[in-house]
C-alpha positions in Angstrom: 4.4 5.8 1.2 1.8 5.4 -1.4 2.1 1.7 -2.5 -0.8 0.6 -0.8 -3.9 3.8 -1.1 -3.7 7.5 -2.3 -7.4 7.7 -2.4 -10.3 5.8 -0.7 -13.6 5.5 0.3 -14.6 4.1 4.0 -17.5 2.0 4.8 -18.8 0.6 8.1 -19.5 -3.4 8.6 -22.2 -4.2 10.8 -22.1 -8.0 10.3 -19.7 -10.5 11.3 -15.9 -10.8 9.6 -14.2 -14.1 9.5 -12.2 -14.5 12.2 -8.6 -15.5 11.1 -6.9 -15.6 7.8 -7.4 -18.7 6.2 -11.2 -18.3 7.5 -11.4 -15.6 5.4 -9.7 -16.5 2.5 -11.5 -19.5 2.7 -15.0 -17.4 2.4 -13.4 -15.0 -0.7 -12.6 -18.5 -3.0 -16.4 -18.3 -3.1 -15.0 -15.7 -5.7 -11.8 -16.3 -6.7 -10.1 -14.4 -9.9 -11.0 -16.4 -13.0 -9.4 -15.1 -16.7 -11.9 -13.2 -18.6 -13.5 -15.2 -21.0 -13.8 -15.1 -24.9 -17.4 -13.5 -25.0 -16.7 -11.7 -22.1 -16.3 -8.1 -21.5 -15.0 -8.0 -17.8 -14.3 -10.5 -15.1 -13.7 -9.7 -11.7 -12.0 -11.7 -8.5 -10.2 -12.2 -5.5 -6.5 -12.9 -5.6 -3.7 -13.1 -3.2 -2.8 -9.2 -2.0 1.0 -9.8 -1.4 3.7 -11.2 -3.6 5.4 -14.1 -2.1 2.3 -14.4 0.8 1.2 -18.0 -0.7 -2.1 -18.4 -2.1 -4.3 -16.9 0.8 -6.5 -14.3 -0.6 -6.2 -12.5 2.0 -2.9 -11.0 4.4 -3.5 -10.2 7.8 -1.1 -8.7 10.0 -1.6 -6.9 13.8 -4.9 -7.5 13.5 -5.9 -5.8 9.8 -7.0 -7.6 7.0 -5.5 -6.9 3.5 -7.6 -7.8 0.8 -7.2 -7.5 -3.3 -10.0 -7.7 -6.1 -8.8 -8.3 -9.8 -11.1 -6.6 -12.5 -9.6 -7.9 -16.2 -11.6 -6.2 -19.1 -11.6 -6.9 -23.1 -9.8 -3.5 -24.3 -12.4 -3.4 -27.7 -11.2 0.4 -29.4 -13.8 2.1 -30.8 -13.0 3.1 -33.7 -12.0 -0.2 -34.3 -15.9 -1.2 -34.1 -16.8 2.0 -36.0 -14.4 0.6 -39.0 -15.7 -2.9 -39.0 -19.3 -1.5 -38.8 -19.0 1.0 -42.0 -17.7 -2.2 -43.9 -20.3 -4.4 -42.3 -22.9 -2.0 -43.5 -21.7 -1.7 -47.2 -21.9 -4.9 -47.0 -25.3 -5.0 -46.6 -26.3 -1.9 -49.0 -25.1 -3.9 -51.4 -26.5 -6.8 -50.8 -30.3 -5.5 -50.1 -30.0 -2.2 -52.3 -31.6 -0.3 -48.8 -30.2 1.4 -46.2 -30.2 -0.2 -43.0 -33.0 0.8 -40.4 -32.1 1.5 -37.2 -32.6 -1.9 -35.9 -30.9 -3.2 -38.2 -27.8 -0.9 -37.8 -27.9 -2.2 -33.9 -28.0 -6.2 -35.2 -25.2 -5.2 -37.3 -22.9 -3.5 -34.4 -23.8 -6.5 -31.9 -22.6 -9.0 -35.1 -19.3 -7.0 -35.4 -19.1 -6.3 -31.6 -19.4 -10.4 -30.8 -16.7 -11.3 -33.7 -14.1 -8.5 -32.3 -14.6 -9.4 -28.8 -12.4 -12.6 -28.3 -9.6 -10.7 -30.3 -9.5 -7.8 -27.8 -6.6 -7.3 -25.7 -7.0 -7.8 -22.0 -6.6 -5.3 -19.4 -6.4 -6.1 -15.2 -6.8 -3.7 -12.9 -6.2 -4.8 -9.1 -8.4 -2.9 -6.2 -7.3 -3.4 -2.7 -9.0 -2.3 0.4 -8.0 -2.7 4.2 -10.6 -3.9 6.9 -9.6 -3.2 10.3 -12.5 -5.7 12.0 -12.0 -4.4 15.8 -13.0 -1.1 14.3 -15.5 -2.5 11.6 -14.1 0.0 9.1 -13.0 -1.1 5.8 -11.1 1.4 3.8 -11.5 0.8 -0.2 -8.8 1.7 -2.4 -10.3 4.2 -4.7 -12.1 7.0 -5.2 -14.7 6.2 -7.4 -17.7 5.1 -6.3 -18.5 2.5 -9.3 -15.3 0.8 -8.3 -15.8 0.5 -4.7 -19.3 -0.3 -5.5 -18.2 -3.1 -7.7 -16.0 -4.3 -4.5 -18.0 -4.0 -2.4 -20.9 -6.3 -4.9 -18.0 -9.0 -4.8 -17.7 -9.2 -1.3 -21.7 -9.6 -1.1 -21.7 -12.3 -3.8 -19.5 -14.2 -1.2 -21.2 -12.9 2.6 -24.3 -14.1 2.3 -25.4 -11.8 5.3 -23.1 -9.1 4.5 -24.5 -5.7 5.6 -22.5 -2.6 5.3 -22.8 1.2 4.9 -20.7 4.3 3.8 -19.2 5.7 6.9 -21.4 8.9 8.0 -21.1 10.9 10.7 -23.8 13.4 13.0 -22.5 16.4 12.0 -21.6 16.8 8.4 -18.2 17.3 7.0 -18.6 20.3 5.2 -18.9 22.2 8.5 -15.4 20.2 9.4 -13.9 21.8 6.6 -15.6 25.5 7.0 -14.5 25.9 11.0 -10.6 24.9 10.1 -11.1 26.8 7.0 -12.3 30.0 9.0 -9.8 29.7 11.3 -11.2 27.7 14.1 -8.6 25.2 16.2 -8.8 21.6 16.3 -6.8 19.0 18.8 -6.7 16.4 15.9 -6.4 18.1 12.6 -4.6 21.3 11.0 -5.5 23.0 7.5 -3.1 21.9 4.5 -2.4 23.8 1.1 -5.1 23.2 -1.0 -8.9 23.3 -1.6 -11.4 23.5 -3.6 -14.3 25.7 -3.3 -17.8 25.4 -5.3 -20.5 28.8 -6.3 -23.5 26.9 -4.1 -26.1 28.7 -7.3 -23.9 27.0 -10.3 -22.3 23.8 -8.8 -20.3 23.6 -11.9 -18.6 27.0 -11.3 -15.6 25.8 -9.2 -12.0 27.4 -8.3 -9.1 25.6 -6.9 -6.3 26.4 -5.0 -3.0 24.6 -4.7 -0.1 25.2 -2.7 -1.2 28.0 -1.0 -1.4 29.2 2.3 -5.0 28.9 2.9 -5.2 31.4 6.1 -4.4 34.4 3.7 -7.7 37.1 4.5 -8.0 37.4 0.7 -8.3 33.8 0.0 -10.7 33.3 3.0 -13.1 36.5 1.6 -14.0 34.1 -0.8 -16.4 31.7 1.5 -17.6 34.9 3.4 -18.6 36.4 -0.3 -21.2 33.3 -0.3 -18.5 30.6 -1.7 -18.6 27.0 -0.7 -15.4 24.9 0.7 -16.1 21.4 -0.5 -13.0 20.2 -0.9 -10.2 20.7 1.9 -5.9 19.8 2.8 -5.7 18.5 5.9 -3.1 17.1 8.3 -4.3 15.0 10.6 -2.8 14.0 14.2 0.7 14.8 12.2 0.9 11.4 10.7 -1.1 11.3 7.4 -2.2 14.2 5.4 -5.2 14.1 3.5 -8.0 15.6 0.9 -11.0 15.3 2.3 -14.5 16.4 0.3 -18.2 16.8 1.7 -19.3 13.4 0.7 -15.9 11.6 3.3 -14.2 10.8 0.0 -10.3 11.1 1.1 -8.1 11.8 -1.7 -3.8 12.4 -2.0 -3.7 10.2 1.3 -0.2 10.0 2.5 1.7 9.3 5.5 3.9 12.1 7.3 7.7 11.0 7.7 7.8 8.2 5.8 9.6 9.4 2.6 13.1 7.4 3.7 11.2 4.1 3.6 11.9 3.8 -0.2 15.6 3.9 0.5 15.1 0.7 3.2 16.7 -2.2 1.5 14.0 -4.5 0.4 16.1 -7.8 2.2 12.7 -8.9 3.5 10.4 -7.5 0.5 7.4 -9.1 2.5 8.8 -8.5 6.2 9.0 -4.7 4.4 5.8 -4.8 3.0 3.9 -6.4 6.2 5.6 -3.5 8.3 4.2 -0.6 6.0 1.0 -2.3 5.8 0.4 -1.6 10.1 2.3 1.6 9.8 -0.9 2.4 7.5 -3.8 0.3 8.6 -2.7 2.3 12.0 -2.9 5.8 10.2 -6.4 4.9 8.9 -7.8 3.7 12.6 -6.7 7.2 14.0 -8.0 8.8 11.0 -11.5 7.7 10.9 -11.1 8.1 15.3 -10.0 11.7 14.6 -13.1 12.5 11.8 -15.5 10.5 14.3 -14.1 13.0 17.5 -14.7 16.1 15.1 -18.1 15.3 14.0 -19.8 14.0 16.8 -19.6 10.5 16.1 -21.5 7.7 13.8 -24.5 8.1 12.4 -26.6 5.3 14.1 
């Protein structure tokens, strides 16, 4: 089940979370999703998470706030802007007999750039996140860290005292990742099928593995030759399997056992929806529970 997050990024919330739904949909109209403007290259919002939900921008169920940021941008190509510029500036040759400066070159591109602009086609891209507030975990839905940064930004703009931090832990994950990779045991999580593994005297030189069966001595001979695992499969308490790297950045997140839940007749789209939703926000709770057990808890 993937509708919801394949990859995230997890952050710790130190101050205090509205305490029901409407309370917190009441705090994120502060920054409600408003259409991009004409001269505008991006505008980004809060809408409602769930189809058929009402107009709260914000769903919670079982205790787990679901929450959904809008990002629309003005799709200007390019080339498109290189075109009108090399007409722009023949324009202007001929006009003054000289070839434009430099500055001039840049007045020129911000002319054409500004005239384009309200023409371009508009793009949204939606960014959800989960916030589990007994926990004071919330799980963004991506993972790049401009994009959760710029989530996390519009929750600020609308918390005045908002204070957060990306989850770390005492002991770093890396070493996680080396003791399953070696071989060692864990009660919460088992090795997957793929990793990645990094030359730590030319981070650039990297080498992947997919689909294999990681315990082989020949693959292993690799990190004992001096390679670095920074990127490693891994099944946690057998309900969600994972890509975890150094830096707690989960990637291919998916839950174990749930691949008949497509088939499930969609009667009760939202009563469906609202049950996947727990199913998850649950899978997250132990995740983050397990990782904290392994590495020796938060970093204060």
């Amino acid at each position: 089940m993937n509708r919801f997050f394949r990859n995230v990024r997890l952050y710790r919330i130190f101050s205090q979370w509205p305490s029901s739904e409407e309370a917190l949909s009441g705090v994120l109209e502060n920054a409600a999703f408003k259409p991009c403007g004409a001269y505008s290259e991006r505008s980004g919002g809060f809408e409602p998470p769930v189809n058929g939900a009402g107009d709260l921008l914000a769903r919670r169920v079982s205790g787990a706030d679901l929450l959904q940021l809008r990002i629309q941008t003005r799709v200007l190509p390019p080339a498109a802007v290189q075109e009108a510029l090399a007409v722009r500036i023949d324009a202007f040759k001929q006009r003054t007999q000289t070839e434009p400066n430099r500055s001039e070159k840049r007045d020129l591109k911000d002319e054409v750039y500004s005239e384009l602009l309200p023409q371009a086609l508009l793009r949204s891209d939606r960014l959800q996140a989960v916030m589990l507030p007994a926990d004071g975990i919330l799980v963004v839905g991506s993972a790049s860290e401009s994009a959760a940064d710029y989530f996390m930004d519009a929750l600020k703009r609308v918390m005045v005292s908002f204070q957060y931090a990306p989850v770390a832990f005492k002991t770093p994950a890396d070493e996680l990742m080396k003791r399953l990779f070696m071989g060692s045991s864990s009660e919460r999580f088992r090795m997957g099928r793929e990793c990645r593994m990094r030359d730590p005297s030319d981070t650039r030189a990297s080498v992947n593995w997919l689909d294999f069966d990681l315990g082989d001595s020949s693959i292993r001979r690799h990190v004992t030759d001096g390679l670095k695992v920074d990127r490693l499969g891994l099944i946690c308490d057998q309900v969600c399997g994972l890509v975890i790297d150094q830096d707690l950045v989960l990637r291919k997140v998916r839950l174990l056992g749930q691949d008949g839940m497509d088939q499930v007749p969609d009667e009760d789209p939202l009563a469906k929806h609202d049950a996947e939703f727990v199913i998850m926000a649950g899978a997250f709770k132990s995740l983050v529970d397990a990782l904290s057990a392994e590495l020796g808890g938060f970093v204060s």
